[in-house]
C-alpha positions in Angstrom: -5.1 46.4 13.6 -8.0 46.7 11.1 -9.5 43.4 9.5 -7.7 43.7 6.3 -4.4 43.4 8.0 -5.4 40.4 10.1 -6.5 38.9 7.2 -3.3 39.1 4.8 -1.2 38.0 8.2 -3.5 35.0 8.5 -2.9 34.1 5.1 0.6 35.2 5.1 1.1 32.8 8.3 -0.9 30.0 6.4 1.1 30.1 3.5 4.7 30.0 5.3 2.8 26.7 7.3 2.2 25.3 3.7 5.9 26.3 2.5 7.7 24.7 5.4 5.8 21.9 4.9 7.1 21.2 1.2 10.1 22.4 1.9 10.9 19.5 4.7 9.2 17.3 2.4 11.4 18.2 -0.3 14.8 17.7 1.7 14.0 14.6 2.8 13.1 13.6 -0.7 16.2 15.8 -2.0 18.8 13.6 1.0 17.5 10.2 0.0 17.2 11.0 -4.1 20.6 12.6 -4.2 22.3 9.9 -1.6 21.3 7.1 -3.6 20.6 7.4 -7.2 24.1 7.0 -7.8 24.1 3.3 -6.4 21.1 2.9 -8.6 21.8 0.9 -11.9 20.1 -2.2 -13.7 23.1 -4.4 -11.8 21.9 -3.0 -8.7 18.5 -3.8 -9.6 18.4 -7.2 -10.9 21.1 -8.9 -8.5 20.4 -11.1 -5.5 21.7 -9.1 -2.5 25.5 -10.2 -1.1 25.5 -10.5 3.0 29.7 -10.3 3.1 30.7 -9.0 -0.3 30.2 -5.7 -1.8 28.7 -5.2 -4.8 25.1 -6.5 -3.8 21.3 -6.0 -5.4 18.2 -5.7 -4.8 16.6 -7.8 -7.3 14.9 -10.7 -4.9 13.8 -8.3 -2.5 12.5 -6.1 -5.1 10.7 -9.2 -6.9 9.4 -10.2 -3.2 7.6 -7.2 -2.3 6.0 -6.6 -6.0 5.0 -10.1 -4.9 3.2 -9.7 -1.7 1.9 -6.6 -2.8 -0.4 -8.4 -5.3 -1.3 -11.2 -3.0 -2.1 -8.7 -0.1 -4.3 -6.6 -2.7 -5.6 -9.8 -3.8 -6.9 -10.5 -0.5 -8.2 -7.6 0.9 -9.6 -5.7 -2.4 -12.7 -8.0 -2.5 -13.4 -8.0 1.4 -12.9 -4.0 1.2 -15.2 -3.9 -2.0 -18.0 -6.3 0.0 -17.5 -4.3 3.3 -17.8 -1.0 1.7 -20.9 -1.7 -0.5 -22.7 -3.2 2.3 -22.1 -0.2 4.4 -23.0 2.6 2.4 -25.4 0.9 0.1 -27.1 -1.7 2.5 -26.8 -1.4 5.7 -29.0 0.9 7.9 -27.4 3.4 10.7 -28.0 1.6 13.9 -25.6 0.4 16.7 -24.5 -2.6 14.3 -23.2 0.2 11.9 -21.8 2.2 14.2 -19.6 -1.1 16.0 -18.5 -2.1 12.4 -17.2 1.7 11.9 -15.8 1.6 15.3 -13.8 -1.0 14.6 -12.7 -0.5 11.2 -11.6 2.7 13.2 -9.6 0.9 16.0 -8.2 -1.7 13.2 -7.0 1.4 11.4 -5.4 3.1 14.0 -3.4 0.0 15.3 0.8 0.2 15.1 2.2 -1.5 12.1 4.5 -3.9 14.9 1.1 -4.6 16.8 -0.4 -6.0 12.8 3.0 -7.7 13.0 2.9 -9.6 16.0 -0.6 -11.2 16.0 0.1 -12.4 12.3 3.1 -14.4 14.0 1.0 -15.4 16.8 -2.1 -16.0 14.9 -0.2 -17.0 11.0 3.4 -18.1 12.1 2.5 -20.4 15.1 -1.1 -21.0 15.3 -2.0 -21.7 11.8 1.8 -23.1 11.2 2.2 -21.4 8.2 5.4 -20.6 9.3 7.3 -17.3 8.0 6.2 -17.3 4.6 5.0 -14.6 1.7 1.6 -16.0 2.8 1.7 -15.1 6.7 3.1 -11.4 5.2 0.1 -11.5 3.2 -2.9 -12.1 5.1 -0.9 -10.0 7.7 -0.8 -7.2 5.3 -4.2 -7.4 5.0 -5.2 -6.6 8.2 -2.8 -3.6 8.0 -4.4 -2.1 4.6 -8.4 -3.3 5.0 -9.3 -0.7 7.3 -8.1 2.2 4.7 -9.1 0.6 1.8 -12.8 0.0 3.1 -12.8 3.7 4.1 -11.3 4.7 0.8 -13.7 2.5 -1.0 -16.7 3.9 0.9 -15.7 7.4 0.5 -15.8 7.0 -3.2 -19.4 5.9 -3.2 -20.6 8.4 -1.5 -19.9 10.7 -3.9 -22.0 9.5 -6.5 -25.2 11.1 -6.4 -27.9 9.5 -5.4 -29.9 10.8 -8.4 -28.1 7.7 -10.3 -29.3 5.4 -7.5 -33.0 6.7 -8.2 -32.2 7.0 -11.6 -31.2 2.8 -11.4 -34.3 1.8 -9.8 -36.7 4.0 -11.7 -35.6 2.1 -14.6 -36.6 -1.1 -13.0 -33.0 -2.2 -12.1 -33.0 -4.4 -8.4 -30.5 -2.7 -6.0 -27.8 -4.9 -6.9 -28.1 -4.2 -10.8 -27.8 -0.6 -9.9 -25.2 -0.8 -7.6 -22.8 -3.2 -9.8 -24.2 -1.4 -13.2 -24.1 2.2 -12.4 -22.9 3.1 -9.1 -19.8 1.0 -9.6 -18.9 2.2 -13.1 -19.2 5.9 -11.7 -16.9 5.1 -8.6 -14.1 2.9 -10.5 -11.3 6.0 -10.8 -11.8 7.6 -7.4 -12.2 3.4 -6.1 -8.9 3.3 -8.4 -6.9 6.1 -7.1 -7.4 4.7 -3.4 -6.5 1.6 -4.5 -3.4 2.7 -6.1 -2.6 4.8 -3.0 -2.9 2.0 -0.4 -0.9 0.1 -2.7 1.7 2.7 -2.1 1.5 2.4 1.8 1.3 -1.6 1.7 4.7 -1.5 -0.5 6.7 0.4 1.8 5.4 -0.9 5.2 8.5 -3.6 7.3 7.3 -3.6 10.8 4.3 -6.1 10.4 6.5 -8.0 7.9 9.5 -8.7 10.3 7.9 -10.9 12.0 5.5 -12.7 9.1 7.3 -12.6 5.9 11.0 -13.2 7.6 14.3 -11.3 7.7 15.6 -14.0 5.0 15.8 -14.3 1.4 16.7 -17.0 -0.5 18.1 -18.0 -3.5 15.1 -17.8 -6.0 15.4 -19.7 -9.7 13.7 -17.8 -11.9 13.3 -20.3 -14.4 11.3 -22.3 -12.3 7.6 -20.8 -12.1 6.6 -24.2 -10.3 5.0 -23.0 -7.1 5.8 -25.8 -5.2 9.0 -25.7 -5.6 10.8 -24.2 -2.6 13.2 -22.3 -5.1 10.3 -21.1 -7.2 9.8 -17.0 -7.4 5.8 -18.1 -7.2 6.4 -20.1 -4.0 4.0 -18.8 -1.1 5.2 -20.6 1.6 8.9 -19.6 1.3 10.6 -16.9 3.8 10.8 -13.4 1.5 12.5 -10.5 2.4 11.0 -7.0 1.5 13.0 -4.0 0.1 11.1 -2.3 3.3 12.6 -4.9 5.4 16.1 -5.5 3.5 16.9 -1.4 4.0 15.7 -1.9 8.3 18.3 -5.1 8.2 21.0 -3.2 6.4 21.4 -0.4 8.8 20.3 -2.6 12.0 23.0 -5.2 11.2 24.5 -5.4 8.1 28.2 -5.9 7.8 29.1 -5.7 3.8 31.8 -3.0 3.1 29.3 -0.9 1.1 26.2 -1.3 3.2 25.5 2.3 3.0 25.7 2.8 -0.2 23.2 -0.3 -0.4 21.2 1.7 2.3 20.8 4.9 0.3 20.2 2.8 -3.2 17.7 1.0 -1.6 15.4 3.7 -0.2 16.2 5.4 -3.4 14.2 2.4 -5.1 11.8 2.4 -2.4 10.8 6.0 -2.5 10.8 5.9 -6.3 8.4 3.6 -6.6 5.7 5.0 -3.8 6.4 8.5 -6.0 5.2 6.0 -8.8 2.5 5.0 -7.3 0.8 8.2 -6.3 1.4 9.6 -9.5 -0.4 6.9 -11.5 -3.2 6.8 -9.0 -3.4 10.9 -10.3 -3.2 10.2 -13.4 -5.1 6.9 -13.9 -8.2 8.4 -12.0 -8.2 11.4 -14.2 -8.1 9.4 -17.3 -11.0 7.0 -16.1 -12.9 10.1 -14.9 -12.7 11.7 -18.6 -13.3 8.5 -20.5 -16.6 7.5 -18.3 -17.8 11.0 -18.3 -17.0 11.6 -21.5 -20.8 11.4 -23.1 
């Protein structure tokens, strides 16, 4: 067999990899789009779910995991920001380093249920915060700071250092440079990881069953006093993800139309990851044009 045919078979081969790929990406997609977009509808959406009846929504759970999304990101952005900064732009590569890597490494790799249970061993009982939106929270945290500090880093080291010398020629101190010229130049790819953990944060249940609770209550929406137990802003109430509401549904649930409810639900769920990714693309490209522009 000359090299010429090896080559197209190699490619050929490569190509029917890449196809199979999509293609088992698309029927899943296809099954869970096609299954439950006919459930879908602003009802369905906006409702507090129904644990006998049919005719159930989505709308608290929906509400709770928008919720602990932000509060999770609120958390661990900063830390992931410090952490990656001080890595790539600080600190020098000796054994310190390296343990810090490692174990952003070992944090990363760690099941979802594994997160779970130390945040109710560690949130729920030892710190008594019970199973709240703000045991879910820090809990999600140590689920997403491992890739977001990796993501973070990854996107400064792509900016040259010819703007770092550039910076300090210019009589900038390390910090000026690094919060005046390295960040600018890092916010879309920083923004696009972001934007893609987001994604992964929203859909995660396993660490969440045993922090946020398998309960959602009766939320008054015209009460934005976050003391109030029946307040959406409340932290320290139970909250039950959409992540967590689809698990329930087809673990236990005993309303006449809980598959329809299924299939509506992960319709919603996978929607809005889709969502996600695609603004991450899109949102880093327009950031990339506009701070490049000149």
């Amino acid at each position: 067999m000359t090299s010429k045919k090896q080559n197209q078979l190699a490619i050929g081969a490569l190509y029917g990899i890449a196809g199979l790929v999509v293609l088992i990406l698309l029927a899943l997609l296809g099954y869970i789009l096609v299954s439950g977009m006919p459930k879908l509808s602003w009802h369905f959406l906006t409702s507090p779910a129904k644990a006998f009846l049919s005719g159930g929504g989505v709308g608290i759970q929906l509400f709770n995991s928008f919720y602990l999304l932000i509060l999770a990101m609120l958390i661990s952005f900063p830390i992931a920001l410090g952490a990656a900064i001080y890595l790539y732009e600080y600190a020098k590569d000796n054994w310190v380093t390296a343990t810090i890597r490692t174990a952003i490494e070992i944090l990363s790799s760690l099941p979802s249920v594994v997160v779970g249970l130390f945040g109710f061993l560690f949130f729920v009982v030892k710190l008594r915060l019970g199973f709240s939106i703000l045991s879910g929270a820090f809990a999600l945290t140590f689920f997403n700071l491992p890739l977001l500090t990796r993501s973070i880093e990854d996107s400064l080291r792509t900016i040259s250092d010819v703007q770092r010398e550039g910076g300090l020629a210019l009589g900038l101190s390390r910090w000026e440079t690094v919060t005046r010229v390295i960040l600018p130049a890092a916010v879309p790819s920083i923004l696009t990881g972001v934007i893609l953990s987001a994604g992964r944060v929203f859909g995660e249940a396993a660490a969440l069953i045993y922090t946020a609770g398998q309960s959602a209550p009766a939320l008054n929406f015209a009460d934005w006093n976050p003391f109030n137990i029946s307040s959406p802003l409340n932290p320290m109430r139970p909250a039950e993800t959409l992540a967590v509401h689809i698990w329930k549904i087809n673990s236990e649930g005993i309303m006449p139309d809980a598959k329809a409810i299924s299939s509506g639900s992960s319709a919603v769920l996978v929607l809005a990851i889709l969502l996600f990714n695609f603004a991450a693309r899109y949102l880093g490209k327009r950031l990339y044009k506009r701070l490049t522009s000149a």
